[in-house]
MARMI-231280 format. One record per residue (C-alpha): x, y, z; residue in three letters. Coordinates in steps of 0.2 Angstrom, whole numbers, plus 5000, padded with zeros to 4 digits. Layout:
N
XYZALA ...
END
This chain:
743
522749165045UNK 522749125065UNK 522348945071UNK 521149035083UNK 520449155069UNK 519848985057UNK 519148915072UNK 518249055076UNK 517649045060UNK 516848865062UNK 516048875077UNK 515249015068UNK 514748915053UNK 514248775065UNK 513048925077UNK 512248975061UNK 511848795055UNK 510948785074UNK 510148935070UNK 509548875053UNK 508948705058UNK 508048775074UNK 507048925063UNK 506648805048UNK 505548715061UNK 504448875062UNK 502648865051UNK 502649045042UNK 500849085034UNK 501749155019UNK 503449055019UNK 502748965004UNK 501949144996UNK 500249084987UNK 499749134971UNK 498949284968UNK 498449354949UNK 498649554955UNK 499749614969UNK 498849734981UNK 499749914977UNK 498650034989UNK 497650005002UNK 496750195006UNK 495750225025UNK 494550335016UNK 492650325020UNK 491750245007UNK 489950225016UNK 488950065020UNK 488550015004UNK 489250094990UNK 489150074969UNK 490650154959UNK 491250194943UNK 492850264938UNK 493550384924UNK 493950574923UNK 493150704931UNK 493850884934UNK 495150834921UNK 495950704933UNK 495750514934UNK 494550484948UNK 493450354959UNK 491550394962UNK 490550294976UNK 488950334979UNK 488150264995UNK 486550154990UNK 485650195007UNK 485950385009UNK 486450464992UNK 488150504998UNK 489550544984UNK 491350544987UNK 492650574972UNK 494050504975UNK 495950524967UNK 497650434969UNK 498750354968UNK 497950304986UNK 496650344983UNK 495950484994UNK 494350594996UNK 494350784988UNK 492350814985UNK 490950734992UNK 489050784997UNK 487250704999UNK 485850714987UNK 484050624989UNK 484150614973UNK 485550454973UNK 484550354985UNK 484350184980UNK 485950184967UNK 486150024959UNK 487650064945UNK 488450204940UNK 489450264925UNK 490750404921UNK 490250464902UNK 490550604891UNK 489150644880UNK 490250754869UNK 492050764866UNK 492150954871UNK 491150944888UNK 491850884903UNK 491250704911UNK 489650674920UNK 489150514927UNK 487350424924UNK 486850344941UNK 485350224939UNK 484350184952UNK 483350044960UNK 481750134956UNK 481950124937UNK 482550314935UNK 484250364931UNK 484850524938UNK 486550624934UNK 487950694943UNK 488950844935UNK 490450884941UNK 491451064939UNK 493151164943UNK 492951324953UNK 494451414960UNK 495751234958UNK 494251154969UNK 493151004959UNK 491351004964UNK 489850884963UNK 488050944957UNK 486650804955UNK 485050814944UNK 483750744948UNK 483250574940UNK 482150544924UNK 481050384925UNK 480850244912UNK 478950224904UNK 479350024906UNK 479749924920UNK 481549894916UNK 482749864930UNK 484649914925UNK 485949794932UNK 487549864926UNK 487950004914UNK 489950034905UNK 490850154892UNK 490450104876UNK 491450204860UNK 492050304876UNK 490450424874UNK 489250304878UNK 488250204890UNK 487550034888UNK 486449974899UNK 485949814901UNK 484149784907UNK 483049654915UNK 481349624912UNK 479849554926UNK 479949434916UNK 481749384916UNK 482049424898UNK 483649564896UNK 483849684886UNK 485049804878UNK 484950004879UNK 485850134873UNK 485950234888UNK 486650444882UNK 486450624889UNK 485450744880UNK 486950874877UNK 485651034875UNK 484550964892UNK 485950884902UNK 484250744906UNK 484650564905UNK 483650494891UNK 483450314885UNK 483250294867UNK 482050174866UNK 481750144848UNK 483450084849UNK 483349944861UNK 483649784856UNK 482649614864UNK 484149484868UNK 482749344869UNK 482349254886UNK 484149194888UNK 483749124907UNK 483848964908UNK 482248864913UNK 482348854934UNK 483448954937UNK 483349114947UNK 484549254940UNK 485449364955UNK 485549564950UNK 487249554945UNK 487949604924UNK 489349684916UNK 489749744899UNK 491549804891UNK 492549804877UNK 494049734871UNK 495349714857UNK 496049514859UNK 497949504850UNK 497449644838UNK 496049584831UNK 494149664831UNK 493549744846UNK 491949664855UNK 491049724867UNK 490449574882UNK 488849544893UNK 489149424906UNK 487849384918UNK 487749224931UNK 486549144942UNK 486949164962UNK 486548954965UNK 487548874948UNK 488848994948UNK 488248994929UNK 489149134916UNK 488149184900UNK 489149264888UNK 488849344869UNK 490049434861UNK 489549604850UNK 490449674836UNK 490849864839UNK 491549914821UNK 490650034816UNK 490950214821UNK 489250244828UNK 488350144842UNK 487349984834UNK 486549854847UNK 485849774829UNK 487849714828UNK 487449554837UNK 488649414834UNK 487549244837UNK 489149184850UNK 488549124867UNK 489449014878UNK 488548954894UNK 489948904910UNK 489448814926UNK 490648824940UNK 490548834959UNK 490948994973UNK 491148974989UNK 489949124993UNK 488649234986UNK 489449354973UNK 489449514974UNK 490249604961UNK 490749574942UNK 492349634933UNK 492849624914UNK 494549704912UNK 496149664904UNK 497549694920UNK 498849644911UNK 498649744898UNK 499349604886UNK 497649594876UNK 496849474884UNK 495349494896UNK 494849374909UNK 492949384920UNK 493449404938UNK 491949374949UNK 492149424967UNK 491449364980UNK 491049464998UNK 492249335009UNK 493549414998UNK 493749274986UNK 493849304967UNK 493749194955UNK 494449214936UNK 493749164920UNK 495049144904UNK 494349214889UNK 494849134872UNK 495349244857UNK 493549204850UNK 492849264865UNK 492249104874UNK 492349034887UNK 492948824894UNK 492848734909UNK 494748724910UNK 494848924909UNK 494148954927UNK 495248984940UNK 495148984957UNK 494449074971UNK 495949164975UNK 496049234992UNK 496749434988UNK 497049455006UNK 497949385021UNK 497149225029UNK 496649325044UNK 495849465037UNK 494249445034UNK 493949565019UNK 492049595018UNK 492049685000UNK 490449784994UNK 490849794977UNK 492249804965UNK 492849914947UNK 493749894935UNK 494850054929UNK 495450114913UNK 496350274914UNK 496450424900UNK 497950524897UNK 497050684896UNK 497550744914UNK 498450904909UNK 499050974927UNK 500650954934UNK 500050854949UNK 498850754940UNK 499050584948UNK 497850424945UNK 497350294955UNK 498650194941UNK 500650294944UNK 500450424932UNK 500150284916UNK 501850224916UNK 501050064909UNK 500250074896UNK 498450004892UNK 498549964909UNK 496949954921UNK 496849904938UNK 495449824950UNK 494849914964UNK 493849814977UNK 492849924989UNK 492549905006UNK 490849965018UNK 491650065031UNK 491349995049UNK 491750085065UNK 492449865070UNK 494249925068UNK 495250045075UNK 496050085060UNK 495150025044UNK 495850025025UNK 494150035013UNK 494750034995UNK 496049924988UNK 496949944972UNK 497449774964UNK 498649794946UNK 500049744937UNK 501549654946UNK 502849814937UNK 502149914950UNK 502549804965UNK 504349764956UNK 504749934955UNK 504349994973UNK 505149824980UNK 506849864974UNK 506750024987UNK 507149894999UNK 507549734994UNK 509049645001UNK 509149785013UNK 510849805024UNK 510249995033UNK 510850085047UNK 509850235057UNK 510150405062UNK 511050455076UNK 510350525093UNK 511150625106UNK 510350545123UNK 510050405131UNK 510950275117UNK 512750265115UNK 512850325095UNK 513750515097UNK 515050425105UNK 515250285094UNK 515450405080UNK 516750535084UNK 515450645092UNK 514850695076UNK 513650875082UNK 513150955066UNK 512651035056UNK 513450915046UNK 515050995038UNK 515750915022UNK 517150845034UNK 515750755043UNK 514750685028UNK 516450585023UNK 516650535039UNK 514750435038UNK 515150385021UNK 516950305030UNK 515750215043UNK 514250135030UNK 515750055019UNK 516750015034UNK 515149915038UNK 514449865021UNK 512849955023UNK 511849995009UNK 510550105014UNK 510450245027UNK 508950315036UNK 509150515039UNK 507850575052UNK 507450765048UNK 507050865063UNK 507351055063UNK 507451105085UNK 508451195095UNK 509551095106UNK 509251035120UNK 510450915129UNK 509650785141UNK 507850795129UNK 507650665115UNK 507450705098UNK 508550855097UNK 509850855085UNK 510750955074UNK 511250815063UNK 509350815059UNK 509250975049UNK 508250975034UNK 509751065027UNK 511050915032UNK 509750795024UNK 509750895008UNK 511650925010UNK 511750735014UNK 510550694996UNK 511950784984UNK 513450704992UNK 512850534990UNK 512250554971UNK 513450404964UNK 514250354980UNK 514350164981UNK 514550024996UNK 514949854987UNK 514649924971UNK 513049964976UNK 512350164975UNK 511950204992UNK 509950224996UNK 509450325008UNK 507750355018UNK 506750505026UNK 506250465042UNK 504750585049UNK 504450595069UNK 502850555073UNK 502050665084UNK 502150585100UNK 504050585098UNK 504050765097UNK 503250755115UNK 501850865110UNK 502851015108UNK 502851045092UNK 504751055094UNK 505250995077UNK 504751155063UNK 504151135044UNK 505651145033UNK 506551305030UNK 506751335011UNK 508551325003UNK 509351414990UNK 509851234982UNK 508451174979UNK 507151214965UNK 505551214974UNK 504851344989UNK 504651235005UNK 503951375014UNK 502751364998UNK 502051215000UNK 501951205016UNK 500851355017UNK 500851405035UNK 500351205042UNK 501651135055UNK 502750985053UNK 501650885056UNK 500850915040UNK 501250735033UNK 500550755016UNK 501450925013UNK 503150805018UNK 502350675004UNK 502350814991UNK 504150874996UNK 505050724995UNK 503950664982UNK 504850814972UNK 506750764979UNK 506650584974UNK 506450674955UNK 508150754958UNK 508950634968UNK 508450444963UNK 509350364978UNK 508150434990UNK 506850294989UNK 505850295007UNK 504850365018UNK 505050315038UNK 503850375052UNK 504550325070UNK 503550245081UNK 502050215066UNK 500750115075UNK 500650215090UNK 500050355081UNK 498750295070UNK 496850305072UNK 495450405079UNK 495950585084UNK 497850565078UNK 498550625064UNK 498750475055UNK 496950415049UNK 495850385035UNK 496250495024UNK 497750575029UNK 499050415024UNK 498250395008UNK 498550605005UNK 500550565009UNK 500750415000UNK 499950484987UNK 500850634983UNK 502450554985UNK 502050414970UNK 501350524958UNK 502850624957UNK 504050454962UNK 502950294962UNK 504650194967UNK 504450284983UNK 503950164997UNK 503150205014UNK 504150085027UNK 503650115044UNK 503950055062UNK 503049925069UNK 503349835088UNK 501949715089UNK 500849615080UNK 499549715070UNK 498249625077UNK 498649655096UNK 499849555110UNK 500049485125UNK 498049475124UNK 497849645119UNK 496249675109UNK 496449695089UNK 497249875084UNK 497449915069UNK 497849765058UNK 497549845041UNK 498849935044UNK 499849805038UNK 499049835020UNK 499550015018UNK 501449995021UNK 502649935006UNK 503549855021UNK 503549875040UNK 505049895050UNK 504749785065UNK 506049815078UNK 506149645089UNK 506349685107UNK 505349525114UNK 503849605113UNK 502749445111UNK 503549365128UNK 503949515136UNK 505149535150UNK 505449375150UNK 507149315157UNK 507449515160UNK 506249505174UNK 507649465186UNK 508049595199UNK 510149605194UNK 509549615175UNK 510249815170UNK 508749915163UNK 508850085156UNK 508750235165UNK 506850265160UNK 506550075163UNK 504750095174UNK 503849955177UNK 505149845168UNK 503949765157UNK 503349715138UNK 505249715132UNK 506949625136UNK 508649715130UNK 509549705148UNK 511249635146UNK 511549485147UNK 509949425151UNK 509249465135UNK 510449325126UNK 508949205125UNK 507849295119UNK 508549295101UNK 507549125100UNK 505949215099UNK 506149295083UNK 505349165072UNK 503749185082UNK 503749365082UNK 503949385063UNK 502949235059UNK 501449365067UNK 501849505057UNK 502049425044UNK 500349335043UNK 499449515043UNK 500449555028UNK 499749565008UNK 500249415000UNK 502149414992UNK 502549535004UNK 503949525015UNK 504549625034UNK 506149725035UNK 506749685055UNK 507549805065UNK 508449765081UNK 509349885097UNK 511649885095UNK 511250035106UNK 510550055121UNK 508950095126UNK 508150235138UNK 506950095146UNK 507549925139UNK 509549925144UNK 511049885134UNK 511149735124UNK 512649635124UNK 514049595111UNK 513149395109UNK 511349475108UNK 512049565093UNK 512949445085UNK 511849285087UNK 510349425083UNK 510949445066UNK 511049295061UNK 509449225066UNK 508549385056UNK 509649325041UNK 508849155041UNK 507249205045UNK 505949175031UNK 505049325023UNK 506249455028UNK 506849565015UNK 508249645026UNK 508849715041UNK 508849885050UNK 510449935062UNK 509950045077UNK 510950145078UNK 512450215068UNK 514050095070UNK 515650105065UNK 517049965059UNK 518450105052UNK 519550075064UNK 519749895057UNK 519349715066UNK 520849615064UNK 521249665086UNK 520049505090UNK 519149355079UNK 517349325075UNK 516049305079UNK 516049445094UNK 517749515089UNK 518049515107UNK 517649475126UNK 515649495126UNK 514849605137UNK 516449715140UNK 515849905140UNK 517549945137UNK 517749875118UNK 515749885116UNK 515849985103UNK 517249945093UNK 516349775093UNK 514649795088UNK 515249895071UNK 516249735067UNK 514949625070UNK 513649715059UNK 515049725046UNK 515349535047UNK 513449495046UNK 513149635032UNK 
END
């Protein structure tokens, strides 16, 4: 080993010890992660009204989510995994909804849902499948003789409802709430209700909140739990009811009632008994409309201590400011009998499992807004994480503008077998363990971006079979699908829908249908499908993300939950990593954008370019921009003078990160190319680049753009820069050293 080569080697050590030292100064909101009960799994952009109640269970056969706007009497079924609308319609009949329950009066019969309303009637909504399509029906309500007011109705027995009633007086009540199976009219039997006493405290004045459920605690008997709580005291009222015997008995009362005074930072607004981690033991969560929850332990006994309650936990980033309307608890069947039949849980892969789902009112104050959010077990997040964790990737190639085709032995496709070894040569030559395949099937057309045979859908599938079992480091290769957005197919519509392939088992054409490649959730669906066949697929990437989000794009509402969707249900360790430039909540004084996106995606690819400072140091006149460089603003890449900038990182991943979920983390990108506007970073950017992104807090991994190369070996010149920077003439040997050094 050279003198020069071990000197080299410590004046790296010493630059990354700089680098260290200099980004450890930086405050990041989730350095230190805080704790959390339920990582946030989905976050949806579906409507869900101004002010909603819901219930969940199965209609049409399949798991779904009903909310029923209060003001308007408008329902919307909703399915999953992100959950997303496939029915709705209005009905007077649902104005003034003040809880709701998904039932089944008879094993035989499909679901219904009793809807009670704030006038004391309860009405009922029917749901049936026509031609594949689940629609909704709504009766009329019946009214109550008394002047009962129903707070909060659950499943009891499965086939049941039991409602929990308030008097004028403040007394409550139990009511066994059915379905006339010959009527299909909501009847109370009132012979049947029980009088629970007046349980209220002297002086205080009960807010319309309650919840009911049922349990089995470490295998013992099941018991069913009232809990309501007082708006000022915070004060929980529980009694526990034995539900042994096969038919419905509110005369089962056990004589257990634990009283519990603790303080919330806000008005409550919605109750939740559930059991999330599925372990047999269920806690009270008790959310509150600044999106804080707070968590009651319950003992095997079914009471409740001081020393049980926990929190408030903030379930969202510090700067969103999550204004929840209500929230449900969901315990899935398994009688979904479709193929597709998804739920808002990943098909019950766990067991007893149920989730929370907090709902939002949909506002127009955002440009792009996520309304329901899916809260559950910590396997979930475990599961998709590993799509990405630790990541060492390198993207896709491109035929203009940037230096790839060169750098890579002017690879053209359609990618023969010869060629596919030759990549596979380059990602161990450079110690990458993932690679990012863009799919683009065009006509080429030198001089235009995004036209590349090397993008076929059939080299991608060609690409899926070749790399089944082929390991970097001992590692099987990952590999990601990156979708153009449409504003990089230039409004074209250049890049066609998949052409189907005799090796593969499904009809693309098929589920397509006719739609255009932009048809996002049709791509869900079909890679959905490959990740069954080939496990090492584990991503989904759309270029350029946050530019095509929002009102009249194709990314909105709706339309990310139908993708995401039906890629999970088929493949729930598929993640949805996007790219990001900027802050989610706006730059350089830019009004807020779309910061929920940050909820929606498993983790975003930010690619740094300066963004935050802008030109910066580049602004100088001898700087070299890119051919398409403009106004030579909102980015520095030129040459040398974008050296400096590497020291902005920190700041620029400190304000994505502080937008994300908590315990997530940000994949960074960076330019070893050059770029049509920005210029062509230098050997040092690269180098000095990468090792600041390594010691960056809450980064889960890097993204190399584009394709390099380290084949030919890097023993002609030591580290770090494996050469003299900024020499055009060794450029390329260089960078594919450096990222192999740093990976």
């Amino acid at each position: 080993m050279s003198i020069d080569y071990i000197m080299a080697r410590i004046i790296r050590t010493a630059i990354a010890f700089l680098v260290v030292q200099f980004f450890s100064t930086i405050t990041l909101v989730n350095a230190i992660e805080q704790q959390t009960p339920f990582p946030l799994l989905e976050a949806s952009g579906a409507q869900t009204g101004s002010d909603v109640v819901a219930s969940v269970g199965v209609l049409c056969n399949e798991p779904a989510l009903l909310l029923i706007d209060k003001n308007n009497g408008y329902v919307r079924m909703l399915r999953g995994p992100s959950p997303y609308v496939v029915a709705e319609g209005q009905y007077s009949s649902l104005v003034g909804a003040k809880a709701s329950l998904i039932v089944s009066y008879d094993e035989t019969q499909p679901s219904s849902t009793l809807v009670t309303l704030e006038s004391g009637g309860v009405a009922l909504v029917k749901t049936n499948t026509v031609n594949g399509k689940c629609n909704i029906t709504a009766i009329p309500a019946s009214v109550y003789t008394k002047p009962y007011k129903i707070l909060s109705m659950t499943l009891f027995k499965q086939y049941y409802g039991l409602g929990i009633l308030q008097q004028d007086d403040g007394s409550f009540f139990l009511a066994d709430i059915s379905i006339d199976s010959l009527s299909d009219v909501v009847v109370t039997k009132a012979a049947e209700n029980t009088s629970l006493g007046p349980l209220l405290p002297t002086g205080f004045a009960w807010v319309s909140l309650a919840t009911y459920g049922e349990y089995r605690m470490d295998d013992n008997n099941q018991y069913a739990v009232g809990v309501a709580y007082n708006k000022q005291a915070g004060m929980v009222l529980l009694r526990s009811y034995s539900v042994n015997s096969s038919a419905v008995s509110v005369s089962n009362i056990l004589n257990t009632i634990t009283t519990m005074q603790f303080t919330m930072t806000t008005a409550p607004i919605s109750m939740v008994f559930s059991d999330v981690y599925g372990d047999g033991a269920p806690s009270v969560m008790m959310f509150e409309d600044d999106g804080n929850m707070t968590l009651a332990w319950m003992n095997s006994d079914g009471s409740l201590l001081t020393s049980n309650i926990f929190g408030p936990f903030k379930m969202e980033a510090a700067n969103h400011p999550v204004k929840w309307g209500t929230a449900v608890a969901g315990k899935f069947f398994t009688n979904a009998s479709s193929e597709d039949a998804g739920a808002l849980i990943l098909n019950n892969t766990l067991p007893q499992e149920e989730q929370l789902i907090a709902i939002r009112a949909s506002t127009n104050s955002s440009f792009f807004q996520t309304n329901v959010l899916v809260y559950g077990r910590h396997a979930h997040w475990t599961l998709r994480r590993k799509s990405f964790q630790g990541l060492q990737a390198q993207q896709e190639f491109k035929v203009s503008f940037n230096d790839s085709a060169g750098n890579v032995g002017n690879l053209s496709g359609p990618l023969t077998d010869a060629e596919i070894d030759q990549i596979k040569n380059m990602l161990t030559s450079t110690n990458t363990n993932t690679y990012a395949f863009s799919i683009c099937d065009c006509d080429l057309e030198p001089g235009v971006w995004g036209r590349s045979k090397l993008w076929a859908y059939s080299g991608f599938i060609k690409f899926l079979m070749a790399t089944q079992g082929f390991q970097v480091n001992g590692q099987q290769l990952r590999v990601w699908a990156g979708l153009l957005p449409p504003s990089e197919d230039h409004g074209t519509g250049a890049c066609r829908p998949p052409p189907d392939l005799p090796n593969t088992p499904m009809n693309e054409t098929a589920i397509f249908d006719g739609l255009p490649y932009s048809a996002y959730a049709k791509w869900g669906e079909l890679l959905g499908r490959l990740a069954t066949l080939y496990p090492h697929l584990v991503s989904v990437d759309v270029d350029d993300f946050n530019t095509n989000v929002g009102p009249g794009q194709v990314f909105y509402g709706d339309a990310v939950a139908q993708m995401t969707s039906a890629m999970r249900k088929r493949a729930p360790w598929l993640t949805f990593n996007s790219v990001v430039y900027a802050p989610f909540d706006g730059v350089d004084g830019e009004s807020s954008r779309s910061p929920d996106l940050a909820l929606i995606l498993d983790a975003p690819v930010f690619f740094f370019r300066n963004a935050g400072q802008g030109a910066g140091p580049c602004a100088r006149p001898e700087c070299p921009w890119g051919p398409f460089s403009g106004k030579r603003e909102g980015q520095c890449l030129a040459g040398v003078c974008s050296e400096p900038t590497v020291f902005n990182l920190g700041n620029e991943v400190e304000a994505i990160v502080q937008c994300l979920p908590y315990g997530r983390r940000t994949i960074v990108g960076y330019y070893a190319t050059g770029h049509s506007s920005g210029g062509q970073p230098t050997a040092r950017y690269v180098s000095r680049l990468l090792q600041a992104i390594s010691t960056t807090p809450m980064v889960d991994g890097i993204m190399t753009y584009t394709l390099k190369s380290a084949v030919d070996g890097c023993s002609m010149a030591p580290p770090p820069l494996f050469g003299r920077n900024n020499d055009n003439s060794t450029l390329q040997r260089q960078l594919g050293c450096i990222v192999a050094e740093n990976y």
